[in-house]
LUMPADREN-119962 format. One record per residue (C-alpha): residue in one letter; x, y, z. Coordinates in steps of 0.02 Angstrom, whole numbers, plus 50000, padded with zeros to 5 digits. Each point is the difference from the previous one (the first is absolute). Example, Ala and Ser with C-alpha at 12.3 -4.5 7.8 and 13.67 -1.06 7.14 Angstrom:
! LUMPADREN-119962
@res: a; u: 50615; v: 49775; w: 50390 .
@res: s; u: 50069; v: 50172; w: 49967 .
END
This chain:
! LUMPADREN-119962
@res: x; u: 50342; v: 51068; w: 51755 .
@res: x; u: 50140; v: 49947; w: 49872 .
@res: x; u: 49960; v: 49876; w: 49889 .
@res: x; u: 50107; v: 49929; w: 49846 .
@res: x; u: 49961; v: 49890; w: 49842 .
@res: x; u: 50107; v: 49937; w: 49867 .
@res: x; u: 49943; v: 50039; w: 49828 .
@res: x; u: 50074; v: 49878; w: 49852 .
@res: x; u: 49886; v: 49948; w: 49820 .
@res: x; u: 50036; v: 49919; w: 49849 .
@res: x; u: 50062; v: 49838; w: 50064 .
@res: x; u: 49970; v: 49904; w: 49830 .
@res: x; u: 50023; v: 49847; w: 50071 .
@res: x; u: 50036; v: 49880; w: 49881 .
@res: x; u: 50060; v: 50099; w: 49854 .
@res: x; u: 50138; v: 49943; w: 49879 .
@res: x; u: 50135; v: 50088; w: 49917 .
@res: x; u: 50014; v: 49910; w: 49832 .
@res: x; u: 49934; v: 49848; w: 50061 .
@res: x; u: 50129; v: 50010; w: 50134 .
@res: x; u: 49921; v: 49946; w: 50164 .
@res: x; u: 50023; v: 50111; w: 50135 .
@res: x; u: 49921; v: 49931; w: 50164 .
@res: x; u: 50175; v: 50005; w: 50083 .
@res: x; u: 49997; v: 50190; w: 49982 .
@res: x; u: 49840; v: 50004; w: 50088 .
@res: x; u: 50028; v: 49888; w: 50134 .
@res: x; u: 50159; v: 50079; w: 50048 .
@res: x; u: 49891; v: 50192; w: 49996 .
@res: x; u: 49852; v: 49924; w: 50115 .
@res: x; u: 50143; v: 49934; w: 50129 .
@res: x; u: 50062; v: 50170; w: 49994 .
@res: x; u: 49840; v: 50084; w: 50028 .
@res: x; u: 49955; v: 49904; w: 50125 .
@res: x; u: 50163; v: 50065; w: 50091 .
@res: x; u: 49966; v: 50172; w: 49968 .
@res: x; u: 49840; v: 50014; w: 50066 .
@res: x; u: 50058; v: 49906; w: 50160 .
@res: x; u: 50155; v: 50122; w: 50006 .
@res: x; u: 49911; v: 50161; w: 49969 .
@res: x; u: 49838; v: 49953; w: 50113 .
@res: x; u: 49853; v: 50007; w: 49868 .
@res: x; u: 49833; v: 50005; w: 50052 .
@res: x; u: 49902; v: 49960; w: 49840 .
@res: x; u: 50079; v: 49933; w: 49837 .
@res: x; u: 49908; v: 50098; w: 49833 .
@res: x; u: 50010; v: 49914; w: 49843 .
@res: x; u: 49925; v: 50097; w: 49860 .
@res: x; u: 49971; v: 49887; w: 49850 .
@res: x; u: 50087; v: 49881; w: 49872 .
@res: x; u: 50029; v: 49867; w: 50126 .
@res: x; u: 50018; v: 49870; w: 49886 .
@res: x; u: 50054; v: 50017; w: 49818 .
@res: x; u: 49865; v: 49909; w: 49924 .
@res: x; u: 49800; v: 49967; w: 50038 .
@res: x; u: 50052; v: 49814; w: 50009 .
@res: x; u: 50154; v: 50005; w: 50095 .
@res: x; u: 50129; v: 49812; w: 50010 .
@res: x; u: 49967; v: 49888; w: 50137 .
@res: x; u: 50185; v: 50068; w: 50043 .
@res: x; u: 49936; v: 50191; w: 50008 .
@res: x; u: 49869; v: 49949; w: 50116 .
@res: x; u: 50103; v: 49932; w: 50110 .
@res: x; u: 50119; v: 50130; w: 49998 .
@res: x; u: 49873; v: 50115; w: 50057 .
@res: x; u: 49899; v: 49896; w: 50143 .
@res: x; u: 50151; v: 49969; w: 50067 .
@res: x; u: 50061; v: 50168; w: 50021 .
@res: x; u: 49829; v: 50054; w: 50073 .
@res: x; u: 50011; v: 49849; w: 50124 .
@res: x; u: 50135; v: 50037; w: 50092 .
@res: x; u: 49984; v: 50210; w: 49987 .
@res: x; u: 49808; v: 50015; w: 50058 .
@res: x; u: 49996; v: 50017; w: 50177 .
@res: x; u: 50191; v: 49944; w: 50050 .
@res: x; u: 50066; v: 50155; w: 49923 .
@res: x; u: 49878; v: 50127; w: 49973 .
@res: x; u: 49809; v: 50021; w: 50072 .
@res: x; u: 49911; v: 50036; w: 49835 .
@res: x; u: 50018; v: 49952; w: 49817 .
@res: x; u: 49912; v: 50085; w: 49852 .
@res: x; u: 50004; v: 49941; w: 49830 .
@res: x; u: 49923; v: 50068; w: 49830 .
@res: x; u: 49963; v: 49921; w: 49829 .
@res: x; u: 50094; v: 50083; w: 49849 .
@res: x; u: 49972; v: 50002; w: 49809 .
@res: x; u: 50108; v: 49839; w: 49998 .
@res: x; u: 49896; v: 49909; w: 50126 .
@res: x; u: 49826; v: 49910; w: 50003 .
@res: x; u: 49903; v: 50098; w: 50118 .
@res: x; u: 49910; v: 49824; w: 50048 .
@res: x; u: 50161; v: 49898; w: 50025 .
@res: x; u: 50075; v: 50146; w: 50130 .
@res: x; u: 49827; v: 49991; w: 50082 .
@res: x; u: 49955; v: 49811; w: 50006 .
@res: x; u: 50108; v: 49976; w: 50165 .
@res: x; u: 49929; v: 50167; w: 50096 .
@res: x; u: 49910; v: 49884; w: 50133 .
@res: x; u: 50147; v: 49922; w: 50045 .
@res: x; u: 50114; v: 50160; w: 49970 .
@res: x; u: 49880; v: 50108; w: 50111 .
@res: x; u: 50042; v: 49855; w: 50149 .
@res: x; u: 50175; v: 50069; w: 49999 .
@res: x; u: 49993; v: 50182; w: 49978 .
@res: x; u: 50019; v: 49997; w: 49804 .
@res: x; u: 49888; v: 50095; w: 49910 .
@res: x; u: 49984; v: 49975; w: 49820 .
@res: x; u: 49891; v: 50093; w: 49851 .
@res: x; u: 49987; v: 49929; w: 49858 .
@res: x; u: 49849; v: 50086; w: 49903 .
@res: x; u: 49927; v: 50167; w: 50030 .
@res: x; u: 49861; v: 49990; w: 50151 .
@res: x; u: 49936; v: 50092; w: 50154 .
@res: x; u: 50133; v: 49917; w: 50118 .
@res: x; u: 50167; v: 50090; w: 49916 .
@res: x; u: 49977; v: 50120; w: 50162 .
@res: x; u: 50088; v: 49876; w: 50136 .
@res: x; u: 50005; v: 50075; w: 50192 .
@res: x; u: 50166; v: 49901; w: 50085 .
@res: x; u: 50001; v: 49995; w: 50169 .
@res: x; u: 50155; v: 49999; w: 50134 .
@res: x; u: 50061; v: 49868; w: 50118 .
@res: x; u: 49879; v: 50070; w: 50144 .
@res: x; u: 49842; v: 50007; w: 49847 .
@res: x; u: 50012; v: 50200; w: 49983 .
@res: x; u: 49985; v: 50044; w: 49834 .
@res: x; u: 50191; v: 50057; w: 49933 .
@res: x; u: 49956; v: 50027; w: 49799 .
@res: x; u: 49874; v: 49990; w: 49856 .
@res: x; u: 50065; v: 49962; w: 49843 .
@res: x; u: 49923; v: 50017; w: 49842 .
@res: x; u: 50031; v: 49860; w: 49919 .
@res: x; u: 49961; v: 50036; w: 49802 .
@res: x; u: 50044; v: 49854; w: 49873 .
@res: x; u: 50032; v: 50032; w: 49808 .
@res: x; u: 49826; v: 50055; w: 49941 .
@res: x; u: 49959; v: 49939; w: 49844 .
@res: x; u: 49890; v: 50056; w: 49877 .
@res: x; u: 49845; v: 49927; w: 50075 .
@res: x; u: 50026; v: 50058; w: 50145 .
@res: x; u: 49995; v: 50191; w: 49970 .
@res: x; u: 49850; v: 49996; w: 49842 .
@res: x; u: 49859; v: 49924; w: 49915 .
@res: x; u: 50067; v: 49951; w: 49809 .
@res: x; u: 49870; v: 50087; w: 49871 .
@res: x; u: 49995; v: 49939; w: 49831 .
@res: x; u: 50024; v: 50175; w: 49923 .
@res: x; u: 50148; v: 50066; w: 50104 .
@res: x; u: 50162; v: 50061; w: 49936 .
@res: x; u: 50164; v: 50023; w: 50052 .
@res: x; u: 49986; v: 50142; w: 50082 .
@res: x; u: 49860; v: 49946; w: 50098 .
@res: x; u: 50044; v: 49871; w: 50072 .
@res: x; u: 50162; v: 50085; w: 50042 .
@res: x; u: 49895; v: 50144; w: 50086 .
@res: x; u: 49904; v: 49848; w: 50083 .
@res: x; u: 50156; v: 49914; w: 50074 .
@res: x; u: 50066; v: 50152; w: 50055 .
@res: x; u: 49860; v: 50056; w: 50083 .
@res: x; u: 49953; v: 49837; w: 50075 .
@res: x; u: 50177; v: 49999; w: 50069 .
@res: x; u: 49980; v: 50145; w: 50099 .
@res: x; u: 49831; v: 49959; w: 50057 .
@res: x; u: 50066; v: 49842; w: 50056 .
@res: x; u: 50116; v: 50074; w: 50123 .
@res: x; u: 49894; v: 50145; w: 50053 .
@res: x; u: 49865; v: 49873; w: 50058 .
@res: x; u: 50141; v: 49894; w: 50101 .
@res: x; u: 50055; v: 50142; w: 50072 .
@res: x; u: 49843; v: 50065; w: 50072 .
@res: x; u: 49984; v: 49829; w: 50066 .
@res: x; u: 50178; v: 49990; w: 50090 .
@res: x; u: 49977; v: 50174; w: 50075 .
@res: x; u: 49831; v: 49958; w: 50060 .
@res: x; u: 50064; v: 49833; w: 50088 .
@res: x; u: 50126; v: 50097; w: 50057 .
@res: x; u: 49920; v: 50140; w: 50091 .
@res: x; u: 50102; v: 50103; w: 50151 .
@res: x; u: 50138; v: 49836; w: 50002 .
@res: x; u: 50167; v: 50081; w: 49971 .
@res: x; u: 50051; v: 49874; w: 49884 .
@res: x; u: 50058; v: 49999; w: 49808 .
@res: x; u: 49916; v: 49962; w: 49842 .
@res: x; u: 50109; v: 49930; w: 49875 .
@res: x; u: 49918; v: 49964; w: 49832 .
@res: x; u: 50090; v: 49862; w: 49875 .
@res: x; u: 49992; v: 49997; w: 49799 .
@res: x; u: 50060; v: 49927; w: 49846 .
@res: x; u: 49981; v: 50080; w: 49867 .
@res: x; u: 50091; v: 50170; w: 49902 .
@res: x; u: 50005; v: 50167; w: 50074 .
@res: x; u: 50040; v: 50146; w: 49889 .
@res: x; u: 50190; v: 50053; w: 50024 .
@res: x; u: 50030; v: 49816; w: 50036 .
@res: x; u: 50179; v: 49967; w: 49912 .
@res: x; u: 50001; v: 49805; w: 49925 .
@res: x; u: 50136; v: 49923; w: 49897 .
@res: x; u: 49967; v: 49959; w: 49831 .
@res: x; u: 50021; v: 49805; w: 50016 .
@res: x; u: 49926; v: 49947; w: 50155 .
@res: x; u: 49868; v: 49892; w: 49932 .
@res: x; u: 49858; v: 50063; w: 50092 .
@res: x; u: 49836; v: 49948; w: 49895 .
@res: x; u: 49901; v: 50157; w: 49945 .
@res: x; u: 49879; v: 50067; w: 50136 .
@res: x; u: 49854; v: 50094; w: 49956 .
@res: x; u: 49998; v: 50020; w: 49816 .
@res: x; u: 50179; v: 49989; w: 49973 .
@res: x; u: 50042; v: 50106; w: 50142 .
@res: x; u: 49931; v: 50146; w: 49898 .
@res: x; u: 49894; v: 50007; w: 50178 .
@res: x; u: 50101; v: 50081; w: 50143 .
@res: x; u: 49937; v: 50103; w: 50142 .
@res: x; u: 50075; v: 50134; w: 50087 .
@res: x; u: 50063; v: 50019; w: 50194 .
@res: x; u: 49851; v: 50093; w: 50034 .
@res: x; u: 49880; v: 49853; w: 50051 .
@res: x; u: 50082; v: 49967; w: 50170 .
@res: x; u: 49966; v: 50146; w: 50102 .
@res: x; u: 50137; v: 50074; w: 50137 .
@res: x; u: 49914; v: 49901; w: 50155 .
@res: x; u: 50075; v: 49842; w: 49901 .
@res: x; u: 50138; v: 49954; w: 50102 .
@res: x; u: 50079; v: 49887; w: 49866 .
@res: x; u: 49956; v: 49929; w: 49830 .
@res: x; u: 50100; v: 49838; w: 49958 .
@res: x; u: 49997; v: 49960; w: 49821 .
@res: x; u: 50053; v: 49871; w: 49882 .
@res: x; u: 49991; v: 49965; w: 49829 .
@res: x; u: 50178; v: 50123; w: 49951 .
@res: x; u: 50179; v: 49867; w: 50029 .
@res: x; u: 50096; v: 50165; w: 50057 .
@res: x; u: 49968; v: 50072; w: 50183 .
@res: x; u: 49972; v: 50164; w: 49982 .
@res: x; u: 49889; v: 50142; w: 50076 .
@res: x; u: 49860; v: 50081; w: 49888 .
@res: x; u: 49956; v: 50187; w: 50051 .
@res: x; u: 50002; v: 49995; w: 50193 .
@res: x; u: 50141; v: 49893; w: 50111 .
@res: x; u: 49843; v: 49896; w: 50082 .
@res: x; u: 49958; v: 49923; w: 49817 .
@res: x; u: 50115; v: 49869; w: 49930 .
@res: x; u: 50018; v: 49845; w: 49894 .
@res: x; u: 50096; v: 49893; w: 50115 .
@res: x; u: 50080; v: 49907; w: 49816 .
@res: x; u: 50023; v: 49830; w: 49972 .
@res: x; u: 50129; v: 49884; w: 50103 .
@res: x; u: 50115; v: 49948; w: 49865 .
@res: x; u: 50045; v: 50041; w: 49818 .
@res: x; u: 49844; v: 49930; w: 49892 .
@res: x; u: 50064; v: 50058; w: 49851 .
@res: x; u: 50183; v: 50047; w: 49923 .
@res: x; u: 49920; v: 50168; w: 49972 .
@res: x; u: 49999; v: 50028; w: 50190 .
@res: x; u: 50188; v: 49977; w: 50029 .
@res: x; u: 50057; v: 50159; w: 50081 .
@res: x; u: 49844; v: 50015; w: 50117 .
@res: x; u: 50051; v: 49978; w: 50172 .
@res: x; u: 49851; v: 49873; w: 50079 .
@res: x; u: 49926; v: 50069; w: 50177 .
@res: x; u: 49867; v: 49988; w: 50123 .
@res: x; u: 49927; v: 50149; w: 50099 .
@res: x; u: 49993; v: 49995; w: 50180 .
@res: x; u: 49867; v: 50114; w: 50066 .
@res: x; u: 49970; v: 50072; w: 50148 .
@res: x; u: 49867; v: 50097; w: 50088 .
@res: x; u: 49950; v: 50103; w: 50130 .
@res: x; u: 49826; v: 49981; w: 50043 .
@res: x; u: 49896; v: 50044; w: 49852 .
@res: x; u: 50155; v: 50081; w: 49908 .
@res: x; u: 50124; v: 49949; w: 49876 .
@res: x; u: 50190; v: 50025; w: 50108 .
@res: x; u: 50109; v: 49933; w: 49859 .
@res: x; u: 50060; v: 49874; w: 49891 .
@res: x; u: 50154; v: 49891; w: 49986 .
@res: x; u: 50053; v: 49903; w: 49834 .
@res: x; u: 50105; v: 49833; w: 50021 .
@res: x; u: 50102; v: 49939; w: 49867 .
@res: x; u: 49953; v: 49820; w: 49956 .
@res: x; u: 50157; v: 49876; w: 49944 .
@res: x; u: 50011; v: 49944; w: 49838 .
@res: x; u: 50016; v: 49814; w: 49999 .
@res: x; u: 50026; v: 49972; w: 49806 .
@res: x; u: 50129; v: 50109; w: 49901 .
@res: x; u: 49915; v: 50064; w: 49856 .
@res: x; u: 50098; v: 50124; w: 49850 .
@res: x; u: 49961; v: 50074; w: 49841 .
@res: x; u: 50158; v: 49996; w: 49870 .
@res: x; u: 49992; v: 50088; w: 49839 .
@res: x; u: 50114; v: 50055; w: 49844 .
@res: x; u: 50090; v: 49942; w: 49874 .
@res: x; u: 50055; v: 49829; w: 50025 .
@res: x; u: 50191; v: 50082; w: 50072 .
@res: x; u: 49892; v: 50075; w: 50105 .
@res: x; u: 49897; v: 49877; w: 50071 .
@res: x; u: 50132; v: 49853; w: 50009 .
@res: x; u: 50107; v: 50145; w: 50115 .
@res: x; u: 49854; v: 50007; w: 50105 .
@res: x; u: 49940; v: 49827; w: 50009 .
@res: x; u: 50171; v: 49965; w: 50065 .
@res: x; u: 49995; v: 50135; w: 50130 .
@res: x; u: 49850; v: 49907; w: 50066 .
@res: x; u: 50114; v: 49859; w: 50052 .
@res: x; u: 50068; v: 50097; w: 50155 .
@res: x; u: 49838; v: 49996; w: 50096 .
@res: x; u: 50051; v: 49804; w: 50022 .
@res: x; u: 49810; v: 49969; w: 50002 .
@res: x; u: 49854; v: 49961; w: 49910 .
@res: x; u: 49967; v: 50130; w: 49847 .
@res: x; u: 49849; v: 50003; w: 49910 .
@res: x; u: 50004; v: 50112; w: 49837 .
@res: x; u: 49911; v: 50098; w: 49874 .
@res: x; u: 50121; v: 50038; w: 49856 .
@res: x; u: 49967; v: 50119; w: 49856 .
@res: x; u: 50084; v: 50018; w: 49846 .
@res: x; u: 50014; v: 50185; w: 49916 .
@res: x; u: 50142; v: 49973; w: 49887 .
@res: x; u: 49966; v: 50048; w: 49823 .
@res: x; u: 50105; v: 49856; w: 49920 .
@res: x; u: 49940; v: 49820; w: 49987 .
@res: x; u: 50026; v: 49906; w: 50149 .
@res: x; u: 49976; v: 49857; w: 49922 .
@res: x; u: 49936; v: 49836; w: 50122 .
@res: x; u: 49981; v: 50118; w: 50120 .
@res: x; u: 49953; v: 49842; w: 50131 .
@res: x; u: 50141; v: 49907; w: 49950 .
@res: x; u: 50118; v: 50154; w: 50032 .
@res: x; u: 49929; v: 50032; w: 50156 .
@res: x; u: 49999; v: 49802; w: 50067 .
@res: x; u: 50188; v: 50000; w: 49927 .
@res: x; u: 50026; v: 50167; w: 50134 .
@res: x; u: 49902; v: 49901; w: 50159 .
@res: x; u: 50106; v: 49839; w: 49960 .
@res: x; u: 50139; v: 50092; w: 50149 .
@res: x; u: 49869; v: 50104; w: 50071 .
@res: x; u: 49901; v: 49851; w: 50124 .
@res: x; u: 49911; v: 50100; w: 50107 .
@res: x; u: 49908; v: 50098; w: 49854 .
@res: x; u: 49845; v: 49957; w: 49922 .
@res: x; u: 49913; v: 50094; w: 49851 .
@res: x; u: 49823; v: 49994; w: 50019 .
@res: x; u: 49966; v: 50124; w: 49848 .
@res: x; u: 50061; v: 50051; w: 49839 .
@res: x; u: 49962; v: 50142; w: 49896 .
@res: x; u: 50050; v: 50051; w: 49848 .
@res: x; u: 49983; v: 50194; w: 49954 .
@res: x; u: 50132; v: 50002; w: 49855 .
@res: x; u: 49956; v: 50142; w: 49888 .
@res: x; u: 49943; v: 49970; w: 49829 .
@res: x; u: 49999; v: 50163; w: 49917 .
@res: x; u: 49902; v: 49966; w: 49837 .
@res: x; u: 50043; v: 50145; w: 49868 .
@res: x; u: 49848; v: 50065; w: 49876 .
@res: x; u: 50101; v: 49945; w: 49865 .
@res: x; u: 49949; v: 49885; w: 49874 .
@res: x; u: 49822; v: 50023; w: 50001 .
@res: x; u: 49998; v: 50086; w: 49839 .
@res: x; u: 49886; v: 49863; w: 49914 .
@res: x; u: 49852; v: 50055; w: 50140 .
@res: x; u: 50024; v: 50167; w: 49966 .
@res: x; u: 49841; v: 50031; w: 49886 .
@res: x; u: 49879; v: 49867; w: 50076 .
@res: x; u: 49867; v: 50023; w: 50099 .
@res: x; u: 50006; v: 49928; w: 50179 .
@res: x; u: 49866; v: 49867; w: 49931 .
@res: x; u: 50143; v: 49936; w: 49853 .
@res: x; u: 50117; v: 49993; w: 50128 .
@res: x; u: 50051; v: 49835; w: 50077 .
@res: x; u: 50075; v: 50014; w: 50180 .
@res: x; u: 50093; v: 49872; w: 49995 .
@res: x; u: 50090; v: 50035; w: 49831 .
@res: x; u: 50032; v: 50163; w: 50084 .
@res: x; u: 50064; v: 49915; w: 50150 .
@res: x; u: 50112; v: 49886; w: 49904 .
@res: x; u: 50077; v: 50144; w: 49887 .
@res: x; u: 50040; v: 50120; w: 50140 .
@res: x; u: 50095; v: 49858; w: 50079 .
@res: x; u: 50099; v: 49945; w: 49852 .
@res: x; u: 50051; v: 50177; w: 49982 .
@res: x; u: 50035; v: 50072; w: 50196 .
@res: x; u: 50160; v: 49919; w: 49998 .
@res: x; u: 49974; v: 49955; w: 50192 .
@res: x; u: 49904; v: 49849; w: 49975 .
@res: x; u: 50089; v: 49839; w: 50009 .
@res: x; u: 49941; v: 49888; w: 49861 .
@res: x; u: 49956; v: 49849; w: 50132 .
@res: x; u: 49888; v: 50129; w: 50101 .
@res: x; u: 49884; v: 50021; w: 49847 .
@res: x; u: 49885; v: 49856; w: 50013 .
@res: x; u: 49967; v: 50011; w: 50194 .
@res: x; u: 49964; v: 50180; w: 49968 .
@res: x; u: 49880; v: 49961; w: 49848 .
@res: x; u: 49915; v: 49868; w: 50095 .
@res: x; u: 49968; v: 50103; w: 50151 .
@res: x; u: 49929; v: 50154; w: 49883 .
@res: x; u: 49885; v: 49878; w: 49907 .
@res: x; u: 49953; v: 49946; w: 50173 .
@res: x; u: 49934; v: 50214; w: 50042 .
@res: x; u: 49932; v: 50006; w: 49830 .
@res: x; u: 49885; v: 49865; w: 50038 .
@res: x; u: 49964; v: 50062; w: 50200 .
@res: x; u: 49952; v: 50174; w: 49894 .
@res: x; u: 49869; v: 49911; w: 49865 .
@res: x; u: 49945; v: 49896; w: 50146 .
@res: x; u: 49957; v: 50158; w: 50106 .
@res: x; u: 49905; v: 50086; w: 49850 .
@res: x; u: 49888; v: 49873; w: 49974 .
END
């Protein structure tokens, strides 16, 4: 029997880039998915975490996402599995499941005994058990003792991970005895060799992700493990394990990630292949860095995509830009279809030893930071004189963050 689901995660419904809204984006993705599974002929839609951005998603996010489910369950595909991520509140993603269960949606928001879901065919045959594993959190996996450390409660979490799925697992084999039909297990969280980008904004799981586990706890009779929690699609050890990736471009620091889903197919109880599908990008999104030559040549290069631009621009240059805003707002004035939605500026002080000769035989105690601060700025030569104060006020702000913390 052939059988094949659609695997997608990290929705983030809701999110904002800079306080720019982005529900358009969304919409336009969920009228496109609902296209491709009709096109491609999906039997069961898999969504593996971080459905909405926040644990109190908008009025507007909610509606964004009941919609979508309302017209996909049952006109375009028989079954519908959803998981809770880190992002979400387990409760909110379960508070519906009466209602959900009515038409073919599954959803698992906490960590409980029915994560191992049989679906059924058109005739009632069973065609597929799937595993359906939320984010576990912390209280999920251990019992909190006052005198653990670290390392024990990462040695907890870790082995309370793997537990975790072995249990499921003896469960879904044992419902599904001799049927010839697959088990596909779903997770969010970060699997060892998993490659991430350094800005996506995923919140820390697990200790500050100083908890991963390895490929090793879903055994070869698997058929597929859909996971969630990484933005880029990618396969982790085995072609039948992937992170699906987010639908759009949460973050500047994902530009240059091409967005899929998998398609998945099956045949009987194996794992036949897997298709990605490139998802459109709705809003134009580009980093621009340099000196300000630099970025005003590529600002303005923007302006032949004749469509909305959102940017990130950084400036490297190691002379003073001056208002940098006010340059750059002076550059946008004939570029319309550009917006800058951050500014950074990385302009290099290099502050020379120099000048320090009054410190040189105190102690560390007769030493006042911010004399030290002051004189190694007068005498870098890279410091404009205007730049002082802010920079003064900002270290007297640390200095008092540091006594603060030692007390």
């Amino acid at each position: 029997m052939s059988l094949r689901i659609l695997h997608t995660s990290d929705w983030h419904i809701g999110k904002k880039l800079k306080e720019h809204d982005r529900s358009e984006e969304f919409r336009e993705f969920f009228e496109w998915l609902k296209d491709i599974i009709k096109n491609e002929n999906i039997d069961a839609l898999i969504v593996s975490g971080d459905v909405f951005d926040t644990r109190t998603p908008s009025a507007e996010a909610q509606e964004i996402y009941y919609s979508f489910l309302a017209e996909a369950a049952g006109n375009l595909c028989r079954h519908i599995v959803i998981t809770a991520g880190n992002h979400d509140s387990a409760l909110f993603i379960d508070a519906p499941e009466g209602i959900m269960r009515r038409c073919n949606i599954n959803v698992i928001g906490r960590s409980r005994k029915e994560e191992v879901i049989p679906l059924n065919d058109e005739s009632g045959r069973p065609e597929m058990i799937v595993c359906a594993v939320p984010f576990l959190r912390d209280r999920d996996l251990r019992t909190v003792k006052d005198n653990d450390t670290f390392s024990d409660a990462g040695r907890e979490i870790k082995t309370g991970i793997m537990n975790h799925y072995a249990g499921i697992f003896d469960r879904a084999r044992e419902m599904r005895g001799e049927n010839d039909i697959p088990i596909i297990a779903t997770g969010h969280l970060f699997l060892e060799a998993g490659r991430t980008m350094t800005d996506e904004g995923e919140r820390s799981l697990y200790l500050g992700n100083a908890i991963k586990v390895g490929t090793d706890i879903f055994p070869e009779d698997i058929a597929y493990v859909a996971l969630g929690h990484l933005h880029s699609p990618q396969e982790i050890g085995r072609k039948n394990i992937r992170y699906s990736g987010s639908p759009i471009h949460m973050t500047f620091g994902e530009l240059g990630v091409k967005k899929t889903v998998s398609i998945v197919d099956f045949d009987g109880r194996n794992f036949a292949g897997v298709r990605e599908i490139e998802i459109p990008v709705w809003q134009e999104m580009a980093r621009v860095s340099g000196d300000m030559a630099g970025i005003e040549r590529d600002i303005r290069g923007l302006v032949g995509l004749n469509e909305s631009v959102w940017a990130e621009v950084t400036y490297t240059g190691e002379e003073s830009p001056g208002n940098l805003q006010e340059r750059l707002n002076e550059i946008l004035e004939s570029c319309p279809n550009v917006e800058i939605l951050s500014v950074i500026d990385e302009m290099k002080y290099w502050i020379q030893p120099g000048g320090i000769d009054d410190f040189k035989d105190k102690t560390l105690d007769e030493i006042e930071p911010l004399k030290m601060l002051q004189r190694m700025m007068a005498n870098s030569g890279k410091i404009p004189e205007e730049k002082r104060p802010k920079m003064e006020e900002l270290y007297r702000e640390i200095l008092q963050e540091v006594k603060a913390e030692e007390k």
